[in-house]
C-alpha positions as CSV (number, residue, x, y, z in Angstrom):
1,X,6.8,165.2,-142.4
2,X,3.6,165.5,-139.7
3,X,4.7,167.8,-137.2
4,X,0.9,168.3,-135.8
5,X,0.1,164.5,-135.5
6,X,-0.6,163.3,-132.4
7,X,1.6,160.5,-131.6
8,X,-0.7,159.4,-128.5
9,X,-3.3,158.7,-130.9
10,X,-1.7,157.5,-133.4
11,X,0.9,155.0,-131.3
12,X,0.0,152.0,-133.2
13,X,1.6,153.3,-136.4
14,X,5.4,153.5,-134.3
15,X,7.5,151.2,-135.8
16,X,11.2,150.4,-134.6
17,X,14.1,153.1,-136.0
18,X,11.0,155.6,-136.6
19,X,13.1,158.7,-136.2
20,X,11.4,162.1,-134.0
21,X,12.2,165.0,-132.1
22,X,10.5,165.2,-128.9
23,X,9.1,168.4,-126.6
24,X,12.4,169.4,-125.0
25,X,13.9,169.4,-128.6
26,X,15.9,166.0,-128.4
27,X,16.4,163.6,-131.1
28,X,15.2,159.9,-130.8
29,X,15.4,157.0,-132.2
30,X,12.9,153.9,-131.5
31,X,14.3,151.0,-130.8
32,X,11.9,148.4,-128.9
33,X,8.3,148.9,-127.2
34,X,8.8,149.1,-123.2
35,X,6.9,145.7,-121.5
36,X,3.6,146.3,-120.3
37,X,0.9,147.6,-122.4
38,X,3.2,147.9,-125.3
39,X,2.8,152.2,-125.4
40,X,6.2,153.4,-124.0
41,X,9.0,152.9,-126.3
42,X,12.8,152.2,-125.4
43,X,14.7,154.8,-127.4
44,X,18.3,155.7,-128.8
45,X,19.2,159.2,-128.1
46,X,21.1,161.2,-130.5
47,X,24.2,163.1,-129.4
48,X,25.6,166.0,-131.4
49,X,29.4,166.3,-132.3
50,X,31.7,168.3,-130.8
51,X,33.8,170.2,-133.7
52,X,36.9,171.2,-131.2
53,X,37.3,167.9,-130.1
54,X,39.1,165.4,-131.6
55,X,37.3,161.9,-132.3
56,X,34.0,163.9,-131.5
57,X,33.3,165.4,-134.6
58,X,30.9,163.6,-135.5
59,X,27.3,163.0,-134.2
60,X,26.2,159.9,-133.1
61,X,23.2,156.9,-131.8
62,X,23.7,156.6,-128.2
63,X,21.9,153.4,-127.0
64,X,20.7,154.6,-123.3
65,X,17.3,152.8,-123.9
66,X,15.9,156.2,-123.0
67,X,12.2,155.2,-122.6
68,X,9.5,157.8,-124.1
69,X,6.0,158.1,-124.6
70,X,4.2,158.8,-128.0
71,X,2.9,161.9,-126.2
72,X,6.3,163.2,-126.4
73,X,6.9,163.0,-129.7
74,X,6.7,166.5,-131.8
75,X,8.2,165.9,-135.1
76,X,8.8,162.9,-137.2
77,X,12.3,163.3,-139.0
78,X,13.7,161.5,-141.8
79,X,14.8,157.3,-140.4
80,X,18.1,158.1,-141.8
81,X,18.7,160.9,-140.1
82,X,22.1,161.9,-139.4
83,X,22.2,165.2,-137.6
């Protein structure tokens, strides 16, 4: 994957359930563009698991509709991505 694109310029080529990490090293998900001029996306953010915790184990998609910015955006990862 591209880790030295920049997603600012490149915004146009996001498409929904594109998978990235972003500057302060979280994991998103895009789900819908943000009304307006159609450059801010609503994203899914995902959580890791918690291996001492019973029903936690696992990571997961949580849908906070987390909105971020193509200029945020480091690293595309894998759409299936799964911790």
């Amino acid at each position: 994957m591209n880790s030295n694109k920049d997603w600012y310029e490149h915004r146009n080529e996001l498409n929904p359930g594109d998978v990235f990490k972003t500057y302060d090293d979280c994991v998103i998900r895009l789900d819908r563009r943000v009304p307006g001029d159609g450059t801010d996306w609503y994203a899914d953010v995902w959580m890791n698991g918690w291996p001492n915790i019973p029903g936690y184990e696992k990571g997961h998609w949580s849908s906070e509709d987390a909105i971020v910015s193509p200029g945020d955006l480091t690293e595309k990862l894998p759409n299936d991505f799964a911790g």
